[in-house]
C-alpha positions, 0 to 999 in steps of 0.5 A, a space after each residue: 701225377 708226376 711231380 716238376 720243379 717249376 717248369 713252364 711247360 707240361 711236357 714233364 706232367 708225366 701221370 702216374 703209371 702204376 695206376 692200374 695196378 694200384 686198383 688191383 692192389 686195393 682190390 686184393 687188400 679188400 678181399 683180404 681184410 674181409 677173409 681176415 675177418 671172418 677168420 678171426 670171427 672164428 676164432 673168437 667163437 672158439 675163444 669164447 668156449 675156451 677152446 684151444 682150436 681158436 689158435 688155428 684161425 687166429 693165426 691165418 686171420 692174422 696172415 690174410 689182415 696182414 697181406 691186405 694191409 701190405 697190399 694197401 700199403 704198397 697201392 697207397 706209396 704210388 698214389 703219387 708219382 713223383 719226377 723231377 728235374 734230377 729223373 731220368 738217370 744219366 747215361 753216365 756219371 754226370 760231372 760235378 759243374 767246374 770239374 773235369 774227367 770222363 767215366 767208362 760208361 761215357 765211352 761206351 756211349 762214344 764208342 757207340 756215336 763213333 760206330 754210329 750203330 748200338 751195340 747188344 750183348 749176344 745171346 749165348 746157349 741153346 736155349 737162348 738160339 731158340 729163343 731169339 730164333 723164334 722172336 728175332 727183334 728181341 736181340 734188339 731190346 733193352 737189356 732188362 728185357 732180354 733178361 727176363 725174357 730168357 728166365 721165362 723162356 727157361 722157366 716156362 720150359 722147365 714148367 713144360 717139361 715137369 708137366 708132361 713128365 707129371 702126365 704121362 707118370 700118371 697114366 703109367 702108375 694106377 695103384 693108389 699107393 704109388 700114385 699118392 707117392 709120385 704126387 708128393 715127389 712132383 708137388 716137392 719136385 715143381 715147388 723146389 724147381 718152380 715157386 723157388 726161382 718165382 719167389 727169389 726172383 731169378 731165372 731156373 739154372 738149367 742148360 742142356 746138361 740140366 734139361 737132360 737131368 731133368 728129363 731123366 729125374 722126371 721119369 725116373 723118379 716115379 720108376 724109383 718110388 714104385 719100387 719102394 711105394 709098398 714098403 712107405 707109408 700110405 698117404 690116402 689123406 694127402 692128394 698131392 698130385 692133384 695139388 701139383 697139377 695145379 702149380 704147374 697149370 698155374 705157373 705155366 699160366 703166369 709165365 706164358 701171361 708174362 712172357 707175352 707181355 714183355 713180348 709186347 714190349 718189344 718194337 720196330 727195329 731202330 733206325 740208327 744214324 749218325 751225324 759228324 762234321 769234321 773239319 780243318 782249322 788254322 788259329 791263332 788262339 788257346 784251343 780251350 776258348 772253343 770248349 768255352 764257346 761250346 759250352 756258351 752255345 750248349 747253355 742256349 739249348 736247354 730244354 725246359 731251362 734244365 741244365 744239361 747232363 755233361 758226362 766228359 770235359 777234358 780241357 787241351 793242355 798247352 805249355 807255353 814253356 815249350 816251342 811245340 807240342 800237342 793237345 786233345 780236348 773233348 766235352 760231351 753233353 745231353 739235353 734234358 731228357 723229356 717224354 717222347 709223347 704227351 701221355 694222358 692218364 691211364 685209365 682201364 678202357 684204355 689200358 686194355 686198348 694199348 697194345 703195350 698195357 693190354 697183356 699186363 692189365 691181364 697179367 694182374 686180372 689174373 694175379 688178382 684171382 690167384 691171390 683171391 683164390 689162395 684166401 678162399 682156399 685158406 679160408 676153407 681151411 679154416 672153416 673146415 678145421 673149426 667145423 669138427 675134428 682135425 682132419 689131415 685130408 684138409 691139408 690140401 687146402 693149405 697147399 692149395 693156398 700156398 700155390 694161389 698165393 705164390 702165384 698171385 704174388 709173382 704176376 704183380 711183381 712181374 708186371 710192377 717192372 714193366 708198368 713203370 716203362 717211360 720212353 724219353 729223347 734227347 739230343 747227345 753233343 760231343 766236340 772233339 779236338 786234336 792237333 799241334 799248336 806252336 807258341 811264340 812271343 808276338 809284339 806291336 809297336 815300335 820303342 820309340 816313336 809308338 805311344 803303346 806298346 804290347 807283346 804277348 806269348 801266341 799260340 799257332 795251331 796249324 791244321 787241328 781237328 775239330 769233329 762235332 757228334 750230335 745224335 737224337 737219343 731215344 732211351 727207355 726206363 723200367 722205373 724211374 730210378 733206374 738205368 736207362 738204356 738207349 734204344 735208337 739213335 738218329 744223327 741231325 745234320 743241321 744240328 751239326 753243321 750249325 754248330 761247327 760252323 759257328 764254333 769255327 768261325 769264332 775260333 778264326 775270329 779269335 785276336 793273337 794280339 793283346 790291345 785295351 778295349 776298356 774305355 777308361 785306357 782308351 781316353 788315357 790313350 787318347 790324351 797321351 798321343 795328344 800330348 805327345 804331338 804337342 810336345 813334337 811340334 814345339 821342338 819342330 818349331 825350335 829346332 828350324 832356322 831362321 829364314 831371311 825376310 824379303 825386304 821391299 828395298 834390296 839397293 840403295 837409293 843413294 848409291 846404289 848398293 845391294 842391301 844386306 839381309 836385316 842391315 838397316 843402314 847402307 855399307 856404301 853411304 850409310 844412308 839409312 834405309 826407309 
């Protein structure tokens, strides 16, 4: 079972993958053990008679405890599979939260986004020609698993070749001398160029200058020991070439067991495409309130509650000390990557019936029982040496063993990479903006009559470039703490336009003046403007002239003269008015 931090949903209950192997692994520790014992079970009825010969199986039993403890050991760390939320790695160095920058791997992803297309390195040499002449969509396939398809191409090759060499230099050679001769230098020869590169894990060196090196030793060589076979020692007591036939049939069968299985790793080629929407903006606001905005929206698309991986931000850059300049911004993002299907526990039935896990399920059947064959085969020694004298013939089984394990012990590394394959999507999103911006100071209000007055320093971006990226990311692991290689990319449209619709309505949307928007500056504003109209009307009032009042009598009734504004009395008879 896979370990989450608290996710609400299954999707990232991944099982365990090497739960196949693990029983194979037990099964080997227990043939092991059981082959210890009754090593040291020899060598404890030698002890007894105090015997010198108990020092032999003494020290075999111990090598086969010890290989079955490990074996144990190594099935019992992967019993659980833990995965959290930090797993699967980046495509990129991710960015620390509040900081900016960008790697050099994160532009290889770009670039990648821009083409709209994935890039491969190209195989180089003749023998890589052959190889992906014969398996075309293997161009096509995570990095790991070219490399290892070439070593085994090449390991396998060389194997070929040593054996056919093997082969016809028996036929040719009938005297027993030299036959005993040319076993020990093929044994030599396929331990040196075979078991090493298996054992170090590494492919074989050759190139067409080694294939003919190789070729000429292989046919010379016996020529050469021919030739001095009288005058070297006999070797009756040592049947080498029997021994090398067995390691180059052996091998072969690994590398072929294992070649196929990362044959069948490989899959349909990928549909690769690419979503972009480019458009035109005219704002009157600081270009970074859109990488804020998209970094608000991004929030609301994390899968699972998972922050999102944010490989670049790079903030645009404007100087308002300057009339005019240029800015670029850009910030790039990838959901949480989740299992691209719900996977169930691997069972054996199962294993055998997927196409991926048929080929490693052999693989291991087949290391099991060449891990099963070398503790026999060492176990033989050891009854063998404590059943009467020291016989030198007995040495084959040591040889014997040595191939079995060796053997045996490269098939479980092998498929131990290709059982810990998880494919997973995500959504990649990158925002990118590039143009010219103009600053000038704006103000409203007027000095005078206006109760509030703002100004600020504006920005004018005519015409900016805004592009949105987004892409369905599908990316496979061979293990879960290792690099993580894209396999396919599918561009979503919808995804696109809804997000650079959205980002460029709320740029137009953005104000060029500074106003309160607090309710507190509201209410003093309010009651300011009040008092201020008050105070306006009372010096109105002041500052208009008295208007002369109508009066009902505008003559004298005495004497007839016209009556002046507000007189009480008549200027004519100085009568008072009524």
């Amino acid at each position: 079972m896979a370990y989450d931090y608290s996710s609400e949903s299954q999707r990232l209950e991944l099982p365990n993958p090497y739960r196949i192997e693990n029983l194979f692994q037990f099964i080997a520790s227990v043939f092991y053990l059981a082959c210890g014992v009754l090593s040291l079970l020899a060598a404890r009825s030698n002890l007894h008679g105090l015997n010198v010969k108990f020092a032999v199986p003494l020290l075999a039993g111990i090598l086969l405890i010890g290989y079955g403890i490990r074996c144990a050991a190594t099935a019992m760390t992967r019993l659980r599979f833990f995965f959290g939320r930090a797993l699967p790695v980046g495509l990129a160095p991710e960015l620390p939260h509040g900081t900016t920058g960008k790697s050099q791997q994160i532009e290889a992803v770009q670039e990648d986004l821009r083409r709209g297309a994935l890039s491969f390195p190209e195989p180089a040499g003749a023998l890589n020609g052959l190889l992906y002449d014969r398996f075309p969509r293997l161009i096509l396939a995570p990095l790991p698993v070219q490399q290892l398809a070439q070593a085994q191409f090449r390991n396998g090759l060389v194997i070929a070749l040593t054996l056919v060499s093997l082969l016809v230099a028996w036929m040719g050679f009938s005297q027993p001398q030299t036959a005993q001769w040319v076993g020990v230098f093929y044994f030599t020869f396929a331990a040196w160029l075979v078991l090493r590169p298996m054992t170090v894990e590494q492919q074989t060196k050759v190139n067409e200058s080694g294939v003919i090196a190789l070729v000429v030793a292989a046919l010379l060589g016996p020529v050469v020991i021919a030739f001095f076979a009288r005058s070297l020692p006999e070797l009756s007591w040592l049947t080498l070439h029997w021994q090398a036939l067995f390691l180059l049939l052996a091998a072969l069968g690994s590398v072929a067991l294992f070649f196929i299985a990362l044959i069948r790793q490989l899959s349909a080629p990928p549909a690769t495409t690419m979503s972009c929407e480019v458009l035109s903006l005219n704002i009157n606001t600081h270009p970074a309130q859109i990488i804020n905005e998209f970094d608000r929206v991004m929030q609301q698309k994390w899968s699972e509650k998972i922050p999102n991986r944010r490989y670049a931000r790079i903030d645009p850059v404007v100087d308002s000390a300057t009339a005019t300049g240029s800015f670029s911004g850009e910030i790039v993002e990838e959901t949480q990557p989740m299992p691209s299907e719900v996977l169930s526990a691997m069972s054996l039935p199962a294993a055998l019936a997927g196409a991926r896990s048929r080929w490693l399920v052999i693989l291991n059947l087949y290391g099991l029982l060449m891990l099963c064959a070398g503790a026999v085969a060492l176990l033989l020694f050891v009854m063998r040496f404590e059943a009467g004298g020291v016989e030198l013939s007995i040495a084959a089984y040591l040889t014997f063993a040595f191939v079995a394990f060796s053997v045996g012990r490269f098939c479980f590394r092998s498929s131990e990479k290709l059982w810990g394959r998880f494919d997973f999507v995500s959504e990649v999103i990158w925002l990118e903006l590039a143009g010219q911006y103009t600053t000038a100071r704006n103000r409203l209000g007027n000095d005078f009559s206006s109760t509030v007055r703002t100004e600020s320093n504006g920005i004018h971006v005519d015409a900016m470039t805004m592009r949105v990226w987004t892409a369905r990311i599908e990316s496979v692991v061979f293990g879960k703490d290792q690099k993580r290689w894209i396999t396919a990319m599918n561009g979503q449209s919808d995804i696109t336009s809804g997000l650079a619709a959205h980002l460029s309505e709320f740029a137009r949307a953005r104000s060029m003046f500074v106003a309160p928007t607090n309710a507190d500056d509201l209410g003093k504003i309010a009651a300011t403007q009040s008092g201020q109209a008050a105070v306006a009307q009372a010096l109105q009032e002041l500052l208009v002239p008295p208007v002369a009042v109508a009066s009902a009598d505008r003559f004298c009734g005495e004497c007839g003269v016209a009556r002046l504004a507000e007189a009480r009395f008549c200027s004519g008879c100085g009568g008072k008015f009524a």
